[in-house]
Structures are given as structure tokens and as C-alpha cells.
PDB file of N, CA, C and O in Angstrom:
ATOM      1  N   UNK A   1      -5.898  21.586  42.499  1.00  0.00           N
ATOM      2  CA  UNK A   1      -4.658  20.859  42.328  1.00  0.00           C
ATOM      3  C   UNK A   1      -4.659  20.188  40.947  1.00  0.00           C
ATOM      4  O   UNK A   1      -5.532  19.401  40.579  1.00  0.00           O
ATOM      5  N   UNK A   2      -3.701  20.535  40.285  1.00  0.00           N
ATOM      6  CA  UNK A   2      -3.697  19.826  38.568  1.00  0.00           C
ATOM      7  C   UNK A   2      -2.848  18.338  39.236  1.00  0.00           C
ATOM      8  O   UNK A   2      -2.031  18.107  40.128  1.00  0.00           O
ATOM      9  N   UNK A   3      -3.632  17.534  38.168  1.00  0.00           N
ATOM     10  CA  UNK A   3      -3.023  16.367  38.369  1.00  0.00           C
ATOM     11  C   UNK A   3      -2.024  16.200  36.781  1.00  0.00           C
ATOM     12  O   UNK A   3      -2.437  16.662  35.718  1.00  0.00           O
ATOM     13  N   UNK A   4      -0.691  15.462  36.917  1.00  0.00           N
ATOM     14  CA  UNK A   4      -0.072  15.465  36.274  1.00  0.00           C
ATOM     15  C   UNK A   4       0.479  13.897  35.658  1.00  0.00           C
ATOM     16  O   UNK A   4       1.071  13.263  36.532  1.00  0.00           O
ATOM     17  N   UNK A   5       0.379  13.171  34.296  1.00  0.00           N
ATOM     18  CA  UNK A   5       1.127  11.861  34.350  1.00  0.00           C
ATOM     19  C   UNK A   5       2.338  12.065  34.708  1.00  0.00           C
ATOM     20  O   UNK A   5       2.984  13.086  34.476  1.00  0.00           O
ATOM     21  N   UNK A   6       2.856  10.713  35.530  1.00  0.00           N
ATOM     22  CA  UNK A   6       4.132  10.122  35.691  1.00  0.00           C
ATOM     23  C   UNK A   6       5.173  10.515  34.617  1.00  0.00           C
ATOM     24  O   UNK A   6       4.660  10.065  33.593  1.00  0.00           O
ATOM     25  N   UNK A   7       6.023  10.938  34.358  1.00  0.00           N
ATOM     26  CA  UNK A   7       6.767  11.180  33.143  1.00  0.00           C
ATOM     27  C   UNK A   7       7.289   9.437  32.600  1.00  0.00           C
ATOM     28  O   UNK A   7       7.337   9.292  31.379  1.00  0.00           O
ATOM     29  N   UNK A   8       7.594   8.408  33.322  1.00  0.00           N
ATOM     30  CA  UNK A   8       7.904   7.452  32.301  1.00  0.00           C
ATOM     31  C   UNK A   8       6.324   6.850  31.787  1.00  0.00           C
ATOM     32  O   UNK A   8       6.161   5.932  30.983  1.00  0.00           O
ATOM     33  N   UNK A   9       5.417   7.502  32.366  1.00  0.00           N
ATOM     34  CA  UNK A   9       4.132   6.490  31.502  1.00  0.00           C
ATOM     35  C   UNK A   9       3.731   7.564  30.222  1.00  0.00           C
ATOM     36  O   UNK A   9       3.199   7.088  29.219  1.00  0.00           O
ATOM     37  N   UNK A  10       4.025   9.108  30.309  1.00  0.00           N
ATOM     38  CA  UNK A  10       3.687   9.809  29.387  1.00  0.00           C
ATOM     39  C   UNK A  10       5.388   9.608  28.305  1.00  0.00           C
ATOM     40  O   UNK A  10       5.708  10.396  27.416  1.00  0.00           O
ATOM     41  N   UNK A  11       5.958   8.750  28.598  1.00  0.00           N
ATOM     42  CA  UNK A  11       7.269   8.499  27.573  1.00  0.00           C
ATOM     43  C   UNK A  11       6.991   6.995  26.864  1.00  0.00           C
ATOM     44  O   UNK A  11       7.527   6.628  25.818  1.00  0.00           O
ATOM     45  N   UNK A  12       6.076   6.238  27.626  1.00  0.00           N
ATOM     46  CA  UNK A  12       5.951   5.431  27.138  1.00  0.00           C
ATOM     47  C   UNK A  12       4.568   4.951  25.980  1.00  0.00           C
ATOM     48  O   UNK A  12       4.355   3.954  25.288  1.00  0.00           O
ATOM     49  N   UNK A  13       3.813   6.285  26.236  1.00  0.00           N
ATOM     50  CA  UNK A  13       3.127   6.488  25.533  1.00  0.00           C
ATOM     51  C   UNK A  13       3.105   7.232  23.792  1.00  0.00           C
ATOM     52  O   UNK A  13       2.337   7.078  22.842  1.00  0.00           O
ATOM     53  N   UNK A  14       4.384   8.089  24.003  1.00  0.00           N
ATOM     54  CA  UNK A  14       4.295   8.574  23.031  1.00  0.00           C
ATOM     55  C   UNK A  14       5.498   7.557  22.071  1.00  0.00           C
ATOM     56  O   UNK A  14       5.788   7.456  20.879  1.00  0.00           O
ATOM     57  N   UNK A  15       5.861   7.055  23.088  1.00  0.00           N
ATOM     58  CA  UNK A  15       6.913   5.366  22.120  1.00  0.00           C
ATOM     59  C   UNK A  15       5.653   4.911  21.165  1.00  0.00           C
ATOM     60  O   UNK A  15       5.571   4.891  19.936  1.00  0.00           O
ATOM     61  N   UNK A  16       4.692   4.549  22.193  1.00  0.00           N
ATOM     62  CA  UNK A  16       3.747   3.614  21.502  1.00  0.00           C
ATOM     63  C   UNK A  16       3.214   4.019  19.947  1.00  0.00           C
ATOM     64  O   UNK A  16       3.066   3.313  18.949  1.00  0.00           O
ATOM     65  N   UNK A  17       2.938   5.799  20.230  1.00  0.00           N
ATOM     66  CA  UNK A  17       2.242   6.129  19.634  1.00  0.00           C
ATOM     67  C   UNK A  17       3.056   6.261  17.837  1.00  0.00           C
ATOM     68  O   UNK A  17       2.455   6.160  16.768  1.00  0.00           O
ATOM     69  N   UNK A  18       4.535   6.507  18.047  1.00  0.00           N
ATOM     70  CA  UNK A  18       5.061   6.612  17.090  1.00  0.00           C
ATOM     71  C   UNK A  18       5.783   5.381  16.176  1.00  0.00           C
ATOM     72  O   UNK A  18       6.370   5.383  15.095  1.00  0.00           O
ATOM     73  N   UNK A  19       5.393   4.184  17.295  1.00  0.00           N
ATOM     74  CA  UNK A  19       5.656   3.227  16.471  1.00  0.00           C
ATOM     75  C   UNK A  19       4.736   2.935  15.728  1.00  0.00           C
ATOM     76  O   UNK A  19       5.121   2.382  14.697  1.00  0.00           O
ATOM     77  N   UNK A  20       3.569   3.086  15.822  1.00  0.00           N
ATOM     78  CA  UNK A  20       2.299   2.841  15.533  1.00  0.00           C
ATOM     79  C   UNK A  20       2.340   3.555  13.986  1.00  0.00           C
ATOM     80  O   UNK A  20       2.059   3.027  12.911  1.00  0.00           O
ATOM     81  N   UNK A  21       2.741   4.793  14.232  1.00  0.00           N
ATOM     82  CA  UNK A  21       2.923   5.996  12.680  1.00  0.00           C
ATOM     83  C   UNK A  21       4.049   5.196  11.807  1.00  0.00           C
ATOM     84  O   UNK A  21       3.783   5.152  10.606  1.00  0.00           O
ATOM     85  N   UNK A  22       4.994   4.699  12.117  1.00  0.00           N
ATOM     86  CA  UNK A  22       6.140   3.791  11.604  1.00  0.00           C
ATOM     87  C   UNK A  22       5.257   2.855  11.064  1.00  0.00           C
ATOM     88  O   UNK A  22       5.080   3.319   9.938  1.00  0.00           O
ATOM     89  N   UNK A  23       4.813   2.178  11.113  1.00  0.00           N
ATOM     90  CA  UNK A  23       4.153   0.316  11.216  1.00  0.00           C
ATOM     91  C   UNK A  23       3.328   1.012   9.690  1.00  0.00           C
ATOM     92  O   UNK A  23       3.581   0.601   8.558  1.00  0.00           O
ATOM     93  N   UNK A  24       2.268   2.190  10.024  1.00  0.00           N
ATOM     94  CA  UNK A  24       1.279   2.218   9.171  1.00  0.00           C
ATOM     95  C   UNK A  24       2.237   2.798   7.810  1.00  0.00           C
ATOM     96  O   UNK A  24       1.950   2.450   6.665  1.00  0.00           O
ATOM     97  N   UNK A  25       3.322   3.659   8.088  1.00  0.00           N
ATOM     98  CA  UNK A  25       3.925   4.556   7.284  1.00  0.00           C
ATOM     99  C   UNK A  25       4.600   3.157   6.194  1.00  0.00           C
ATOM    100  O   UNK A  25       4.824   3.447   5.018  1.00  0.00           O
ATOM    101  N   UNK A  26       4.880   1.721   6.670  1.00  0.00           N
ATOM    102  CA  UNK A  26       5.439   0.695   6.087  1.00  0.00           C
ATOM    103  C   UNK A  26       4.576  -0.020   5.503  1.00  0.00           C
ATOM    104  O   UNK A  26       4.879  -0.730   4.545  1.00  0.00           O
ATOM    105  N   UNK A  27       3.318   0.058   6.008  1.00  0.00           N
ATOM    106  CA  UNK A  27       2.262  -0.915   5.221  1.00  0.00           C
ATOM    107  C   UNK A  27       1.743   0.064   3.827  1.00  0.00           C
ATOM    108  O   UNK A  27       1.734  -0.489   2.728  1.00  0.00           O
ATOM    109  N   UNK A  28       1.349   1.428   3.934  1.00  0.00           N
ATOM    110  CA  UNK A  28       1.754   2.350   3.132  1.00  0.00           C
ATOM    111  C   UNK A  28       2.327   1.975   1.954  1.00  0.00           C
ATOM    112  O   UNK A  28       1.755   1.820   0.875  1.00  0.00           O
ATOM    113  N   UNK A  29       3.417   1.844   2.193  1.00  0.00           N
ATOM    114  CA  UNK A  29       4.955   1.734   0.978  1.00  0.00           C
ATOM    115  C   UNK A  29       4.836   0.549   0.694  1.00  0.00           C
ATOM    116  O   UNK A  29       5.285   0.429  -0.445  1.00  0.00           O
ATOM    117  N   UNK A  30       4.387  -0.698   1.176  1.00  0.00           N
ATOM    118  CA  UNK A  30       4.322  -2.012   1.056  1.00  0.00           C
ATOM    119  C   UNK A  30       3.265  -2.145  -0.122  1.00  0.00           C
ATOM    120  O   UNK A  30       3.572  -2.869  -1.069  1.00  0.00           O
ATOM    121  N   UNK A  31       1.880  -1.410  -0.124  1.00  0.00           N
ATOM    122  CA  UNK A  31       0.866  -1.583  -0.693  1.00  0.00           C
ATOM    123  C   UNK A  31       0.826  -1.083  -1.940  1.00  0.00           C
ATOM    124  O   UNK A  31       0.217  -1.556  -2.900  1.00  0.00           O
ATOM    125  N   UNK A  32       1.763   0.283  -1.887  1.00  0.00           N
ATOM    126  CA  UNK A  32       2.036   1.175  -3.263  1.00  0.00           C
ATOM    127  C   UNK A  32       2.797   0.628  -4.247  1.00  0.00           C
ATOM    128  O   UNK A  32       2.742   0.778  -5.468  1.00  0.00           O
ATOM    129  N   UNK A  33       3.752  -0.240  -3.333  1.00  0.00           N
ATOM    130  CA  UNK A  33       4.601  -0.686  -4.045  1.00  0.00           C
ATOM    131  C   UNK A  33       3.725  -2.556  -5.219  1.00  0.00           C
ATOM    132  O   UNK A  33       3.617  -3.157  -6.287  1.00  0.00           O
ATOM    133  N   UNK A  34       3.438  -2.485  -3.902  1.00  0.00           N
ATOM    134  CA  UNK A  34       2.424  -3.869  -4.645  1.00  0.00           C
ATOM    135  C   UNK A  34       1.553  -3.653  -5.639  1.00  0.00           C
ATOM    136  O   UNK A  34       1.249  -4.690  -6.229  1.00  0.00           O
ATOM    137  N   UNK A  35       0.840  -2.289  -6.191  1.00  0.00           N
ATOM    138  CA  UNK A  35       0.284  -1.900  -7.055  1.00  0.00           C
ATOM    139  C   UNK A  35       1.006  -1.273  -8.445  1.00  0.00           C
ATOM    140  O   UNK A  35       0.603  -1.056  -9.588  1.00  0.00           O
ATOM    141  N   UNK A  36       2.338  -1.092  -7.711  1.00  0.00           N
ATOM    142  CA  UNK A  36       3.355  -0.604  -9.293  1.00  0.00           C
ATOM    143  C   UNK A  36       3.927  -1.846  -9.832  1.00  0.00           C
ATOM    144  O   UNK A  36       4.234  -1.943 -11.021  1.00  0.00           O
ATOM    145  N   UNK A  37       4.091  -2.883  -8.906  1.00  0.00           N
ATOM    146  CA  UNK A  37       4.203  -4.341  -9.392  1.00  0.00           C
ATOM    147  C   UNK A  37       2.923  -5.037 -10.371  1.00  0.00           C
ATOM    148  O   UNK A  37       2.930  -5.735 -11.385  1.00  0.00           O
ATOM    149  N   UNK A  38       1.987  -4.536  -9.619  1.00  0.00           N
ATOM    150  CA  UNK A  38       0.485  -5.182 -10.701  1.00  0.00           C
ATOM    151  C   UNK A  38       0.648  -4.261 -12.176  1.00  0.00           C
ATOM    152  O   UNK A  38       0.934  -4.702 -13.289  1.00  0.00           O
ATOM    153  N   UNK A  39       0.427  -3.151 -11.866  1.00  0.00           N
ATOM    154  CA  UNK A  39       0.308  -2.152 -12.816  1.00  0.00           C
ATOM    155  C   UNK A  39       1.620  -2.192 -14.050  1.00  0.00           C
ATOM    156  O   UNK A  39       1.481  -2.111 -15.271  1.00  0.00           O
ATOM    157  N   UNK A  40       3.069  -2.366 -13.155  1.00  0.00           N
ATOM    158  CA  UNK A  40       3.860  -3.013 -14.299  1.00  0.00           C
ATOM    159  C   UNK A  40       3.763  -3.919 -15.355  1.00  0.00           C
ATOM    160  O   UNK A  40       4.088  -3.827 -16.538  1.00  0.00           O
ATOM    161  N   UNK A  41       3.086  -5.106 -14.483  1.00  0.00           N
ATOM    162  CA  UNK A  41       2.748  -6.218 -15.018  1.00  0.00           C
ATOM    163  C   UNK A  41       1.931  -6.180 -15.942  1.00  0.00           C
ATOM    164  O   UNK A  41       2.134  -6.701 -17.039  1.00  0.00           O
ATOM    165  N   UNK A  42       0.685  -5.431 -15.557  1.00  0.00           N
ATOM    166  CA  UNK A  42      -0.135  -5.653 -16.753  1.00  0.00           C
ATOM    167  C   UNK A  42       0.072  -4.581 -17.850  1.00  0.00           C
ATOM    168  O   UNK A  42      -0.567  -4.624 -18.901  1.00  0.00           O
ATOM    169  N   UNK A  43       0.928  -3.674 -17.594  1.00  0.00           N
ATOM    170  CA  UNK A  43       1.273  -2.681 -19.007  1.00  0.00           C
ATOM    171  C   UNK A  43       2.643  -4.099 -19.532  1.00  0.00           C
ATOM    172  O   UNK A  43       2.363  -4.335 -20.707  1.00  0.00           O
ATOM    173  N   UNK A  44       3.264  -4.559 -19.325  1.00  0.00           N
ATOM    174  CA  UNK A  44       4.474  -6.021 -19.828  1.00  0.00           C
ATOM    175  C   UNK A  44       2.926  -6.593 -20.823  1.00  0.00           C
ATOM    176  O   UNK A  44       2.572  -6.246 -21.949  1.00  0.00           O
ATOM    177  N   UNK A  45       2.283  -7.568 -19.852  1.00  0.00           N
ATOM    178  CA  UNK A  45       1.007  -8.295 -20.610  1.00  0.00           C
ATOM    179  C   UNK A  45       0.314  -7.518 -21.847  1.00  0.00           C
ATOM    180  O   UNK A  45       0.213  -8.100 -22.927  1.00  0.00           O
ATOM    181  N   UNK A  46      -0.174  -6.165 -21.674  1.00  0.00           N
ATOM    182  CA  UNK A  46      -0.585  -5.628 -22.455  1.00  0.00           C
ATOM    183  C   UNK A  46      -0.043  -5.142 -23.734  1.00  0.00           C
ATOM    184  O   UNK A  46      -0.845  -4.743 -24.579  1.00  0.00           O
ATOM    185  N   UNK A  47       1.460  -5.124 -24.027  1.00  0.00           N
ATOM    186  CA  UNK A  47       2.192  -5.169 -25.149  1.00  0.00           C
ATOM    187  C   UNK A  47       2.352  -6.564 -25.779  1.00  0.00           C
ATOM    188  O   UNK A  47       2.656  -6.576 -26.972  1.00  0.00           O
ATOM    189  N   UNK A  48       2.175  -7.863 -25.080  1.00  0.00           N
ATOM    190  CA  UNK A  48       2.632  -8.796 -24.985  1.00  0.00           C
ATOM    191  C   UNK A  48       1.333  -9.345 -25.954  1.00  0.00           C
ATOM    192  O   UNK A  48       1.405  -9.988 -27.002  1.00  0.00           O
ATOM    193  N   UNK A  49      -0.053  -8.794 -25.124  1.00  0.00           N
ATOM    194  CA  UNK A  49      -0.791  -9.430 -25.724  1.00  0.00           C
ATOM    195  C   UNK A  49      -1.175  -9.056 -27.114  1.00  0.00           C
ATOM    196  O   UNK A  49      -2.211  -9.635 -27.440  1.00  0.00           O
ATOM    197  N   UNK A  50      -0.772  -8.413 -27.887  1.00  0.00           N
ATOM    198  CA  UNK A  50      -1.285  -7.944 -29.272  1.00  0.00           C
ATOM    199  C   UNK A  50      -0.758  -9.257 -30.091  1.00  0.00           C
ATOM    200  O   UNK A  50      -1.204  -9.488 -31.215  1.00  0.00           O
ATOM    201  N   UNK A  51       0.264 -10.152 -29.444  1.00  0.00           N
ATOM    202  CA  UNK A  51       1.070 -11.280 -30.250  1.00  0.00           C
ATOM    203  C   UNK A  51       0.150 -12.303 -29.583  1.00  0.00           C
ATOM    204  O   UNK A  51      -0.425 -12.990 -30.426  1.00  0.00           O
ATOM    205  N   UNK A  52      -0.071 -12.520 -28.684  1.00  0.00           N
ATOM    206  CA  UNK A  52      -0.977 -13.935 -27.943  1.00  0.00           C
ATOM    207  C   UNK A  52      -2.653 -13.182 -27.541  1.00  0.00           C
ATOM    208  O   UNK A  52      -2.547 -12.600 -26.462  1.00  0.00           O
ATOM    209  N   UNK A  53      -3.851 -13.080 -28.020  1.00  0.00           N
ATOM    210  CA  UNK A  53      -4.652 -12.999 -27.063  1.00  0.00           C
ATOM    211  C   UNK A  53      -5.192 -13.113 -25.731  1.00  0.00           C
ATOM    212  O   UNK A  53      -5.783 -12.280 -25.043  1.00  0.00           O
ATOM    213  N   UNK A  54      -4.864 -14.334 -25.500  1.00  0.00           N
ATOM    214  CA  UNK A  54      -5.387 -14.838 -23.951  1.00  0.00           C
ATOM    215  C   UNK A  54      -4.444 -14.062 -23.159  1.00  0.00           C
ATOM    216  O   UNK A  54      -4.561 -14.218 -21.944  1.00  0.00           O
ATOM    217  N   UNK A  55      -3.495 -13.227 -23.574  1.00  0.00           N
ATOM    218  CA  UNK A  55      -2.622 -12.563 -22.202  1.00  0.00           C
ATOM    219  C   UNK A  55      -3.764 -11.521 -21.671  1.00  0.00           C
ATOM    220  O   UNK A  55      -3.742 -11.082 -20.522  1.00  0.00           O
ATOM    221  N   UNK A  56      -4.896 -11.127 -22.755  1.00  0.00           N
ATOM    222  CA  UNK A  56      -5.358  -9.856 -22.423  1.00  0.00           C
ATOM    223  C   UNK A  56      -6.505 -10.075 -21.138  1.00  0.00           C
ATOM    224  O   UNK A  56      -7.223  -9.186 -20.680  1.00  0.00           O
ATOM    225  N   UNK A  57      -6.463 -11.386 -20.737  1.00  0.00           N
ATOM    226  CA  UNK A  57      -6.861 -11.885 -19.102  1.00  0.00           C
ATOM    227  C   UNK A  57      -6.095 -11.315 -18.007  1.00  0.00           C
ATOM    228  O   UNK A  57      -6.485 -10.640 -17.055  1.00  0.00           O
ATOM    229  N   UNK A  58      -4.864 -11.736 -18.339  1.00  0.00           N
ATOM    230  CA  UNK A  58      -4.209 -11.069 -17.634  1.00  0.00           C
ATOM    231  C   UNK A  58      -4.260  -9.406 -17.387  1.00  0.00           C
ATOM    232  O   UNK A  58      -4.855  -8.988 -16.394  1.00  0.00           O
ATOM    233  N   UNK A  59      -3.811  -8.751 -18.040  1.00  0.00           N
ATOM    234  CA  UNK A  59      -4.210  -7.620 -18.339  1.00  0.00           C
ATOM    235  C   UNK A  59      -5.464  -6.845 -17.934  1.00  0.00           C
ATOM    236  O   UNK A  59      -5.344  -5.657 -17.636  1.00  0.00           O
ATOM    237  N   UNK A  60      -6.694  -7.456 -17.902  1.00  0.00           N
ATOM    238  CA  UNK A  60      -7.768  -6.979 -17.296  1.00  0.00           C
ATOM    239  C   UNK A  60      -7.662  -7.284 -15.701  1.00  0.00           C
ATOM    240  O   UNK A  60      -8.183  -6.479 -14.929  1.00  0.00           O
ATOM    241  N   UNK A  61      -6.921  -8.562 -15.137  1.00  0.00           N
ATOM    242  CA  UNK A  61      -6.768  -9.044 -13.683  1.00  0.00           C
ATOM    243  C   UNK A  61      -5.450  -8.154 -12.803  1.00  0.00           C
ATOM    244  O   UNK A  61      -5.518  -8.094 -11.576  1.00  0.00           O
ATOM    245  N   UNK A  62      -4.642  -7.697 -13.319  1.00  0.00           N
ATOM    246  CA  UNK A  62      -3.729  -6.797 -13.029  1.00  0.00           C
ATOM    247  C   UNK A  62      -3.618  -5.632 -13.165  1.00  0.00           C
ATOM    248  O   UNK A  62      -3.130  -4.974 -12.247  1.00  0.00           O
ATOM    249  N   UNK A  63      -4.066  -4.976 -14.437  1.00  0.00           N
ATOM    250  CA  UNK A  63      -4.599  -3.682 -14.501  1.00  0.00           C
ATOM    251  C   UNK A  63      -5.693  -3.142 -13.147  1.00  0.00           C
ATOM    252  O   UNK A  63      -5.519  -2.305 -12.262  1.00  0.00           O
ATOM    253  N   UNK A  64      -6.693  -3.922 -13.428  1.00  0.00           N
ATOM    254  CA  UNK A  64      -7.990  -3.831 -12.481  1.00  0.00           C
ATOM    255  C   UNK A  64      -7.188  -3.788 -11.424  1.00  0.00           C
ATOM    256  O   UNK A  64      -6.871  -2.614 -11.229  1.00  0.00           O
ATOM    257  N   UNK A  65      -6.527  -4.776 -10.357  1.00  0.00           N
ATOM    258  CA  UNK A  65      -5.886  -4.885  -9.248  1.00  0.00           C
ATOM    259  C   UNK A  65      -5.178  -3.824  -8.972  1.00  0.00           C
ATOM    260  O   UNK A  65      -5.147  -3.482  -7.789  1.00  0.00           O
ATOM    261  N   UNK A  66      -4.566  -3.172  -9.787  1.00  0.00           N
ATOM    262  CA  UNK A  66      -3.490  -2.000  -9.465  1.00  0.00           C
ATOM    263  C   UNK A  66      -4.925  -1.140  -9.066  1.00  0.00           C
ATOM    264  O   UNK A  66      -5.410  -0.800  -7.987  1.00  0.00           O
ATOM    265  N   UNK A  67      -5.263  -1.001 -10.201  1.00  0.00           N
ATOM    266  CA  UNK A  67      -6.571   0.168  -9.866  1.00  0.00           C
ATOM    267  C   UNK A  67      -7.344   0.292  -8.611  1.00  0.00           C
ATOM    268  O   UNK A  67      -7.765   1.347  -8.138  1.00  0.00           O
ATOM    269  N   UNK A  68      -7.486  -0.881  -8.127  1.00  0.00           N
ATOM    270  CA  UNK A  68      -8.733  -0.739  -6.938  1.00  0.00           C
ATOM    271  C   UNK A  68      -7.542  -0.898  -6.044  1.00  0.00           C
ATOM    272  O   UNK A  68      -8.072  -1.237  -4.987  1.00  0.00           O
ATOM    273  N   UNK A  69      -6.027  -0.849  -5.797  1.00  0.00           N
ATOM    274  CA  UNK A  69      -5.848  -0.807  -4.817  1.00  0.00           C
ATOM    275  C   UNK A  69      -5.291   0.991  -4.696  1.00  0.00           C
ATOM    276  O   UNK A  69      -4.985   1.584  -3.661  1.00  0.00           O
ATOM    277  N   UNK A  70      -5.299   1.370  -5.683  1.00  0.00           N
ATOM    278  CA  UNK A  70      -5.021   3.000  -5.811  1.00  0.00           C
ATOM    279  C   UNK A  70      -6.028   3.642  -5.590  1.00  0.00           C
ATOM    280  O   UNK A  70      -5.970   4.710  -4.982  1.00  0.00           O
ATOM    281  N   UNK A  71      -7.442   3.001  -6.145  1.00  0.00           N
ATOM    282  CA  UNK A  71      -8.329   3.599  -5.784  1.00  0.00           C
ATOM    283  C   UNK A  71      -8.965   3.237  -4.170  1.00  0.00           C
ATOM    284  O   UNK A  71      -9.702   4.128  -3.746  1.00  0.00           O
ATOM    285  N   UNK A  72      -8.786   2.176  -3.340  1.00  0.00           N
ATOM    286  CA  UNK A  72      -8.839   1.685  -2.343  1.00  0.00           C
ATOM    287  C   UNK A  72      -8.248   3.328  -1.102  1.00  0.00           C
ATOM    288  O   UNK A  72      -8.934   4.037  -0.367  1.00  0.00           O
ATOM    289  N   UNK A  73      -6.611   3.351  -1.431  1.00  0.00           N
ATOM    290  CA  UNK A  73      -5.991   3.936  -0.613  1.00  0.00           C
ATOM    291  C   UNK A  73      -6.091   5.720  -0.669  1.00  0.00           C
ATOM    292  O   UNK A  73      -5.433   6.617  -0.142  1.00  0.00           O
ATOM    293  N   UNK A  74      -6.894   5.693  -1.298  1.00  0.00           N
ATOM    294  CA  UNK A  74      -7.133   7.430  -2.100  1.00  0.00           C
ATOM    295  C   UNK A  74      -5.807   7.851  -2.750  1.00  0.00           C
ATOM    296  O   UNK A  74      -5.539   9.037  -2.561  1.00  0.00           O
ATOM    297  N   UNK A  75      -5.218   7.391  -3.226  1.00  0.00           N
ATOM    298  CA  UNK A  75      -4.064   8.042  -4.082  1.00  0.00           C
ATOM    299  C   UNK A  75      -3.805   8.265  -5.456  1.00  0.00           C
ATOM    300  O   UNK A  75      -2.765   8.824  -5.806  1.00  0.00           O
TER     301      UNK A  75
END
């Protein structure tokens, strides 16, 4: 005798499962996006700094940041 799930617990499972792909698919885009914000920033700083030195702090703290979070996410 095959045993079979309930059809609303195998519906409520695959709810779960695709919100779950949603949630990660947003943190995703959230994070990429937070690294083209760093990475903007420090290419702005890095033109900026040839007129002020001390921007080029910046520049190493935002550059770097973009980087390890690109390099973090494999992309």
C-alpha cells in the first residue's frame, strides 16, 4: 500500500518552500546592490582624492568592502 501526503499539507509545503527562494532571491539583490553603492563610492573618492589625500582612506575602506562582498557571494 503506497502511502500518500494529504494534498493541503503537500500545498503547504511547497508555499513554504518558494517563499523561502523569494526571501533569499531579495537578500541577493539587496547585497549586490549594497556593493555597487560601496564600489560607486569609492571610484567618486578615488577621483576626488588626487585633490585631497586623506580621501584615499576612504577609497581603500569602500573599494575593499565592495570587493569582499563580491568576493564573499561568488560573483
Amino acid at each position: 500500500m503506497e502511502v500518500r501526503p494529504h494534498p493541503v499539507i503537500k500545498q503547504l509545503g511547497d508555499t513554504k518552500r518558494e517563499s523561502w527562494n523569494a526571501g533569499a532571491g531579495r537578500h541577493a539583490g539587496s547585497v549586490a546592490a549594497a556593493s555597487m553603492l560601496f564600489g560607486g563610492l569609492g571610484i567618486f573618492f578615488l577621483y576626488y582624492s588626487y585633490s585631497d589625500p586623506m580621501l584615499s582612506t576612504y577609497v581603500l575602506i569602500l573599494i575593499g568592502s565592495a570587493s569582499g562582498i563580491v568576493w564573499s557571494t561568488g560573483g
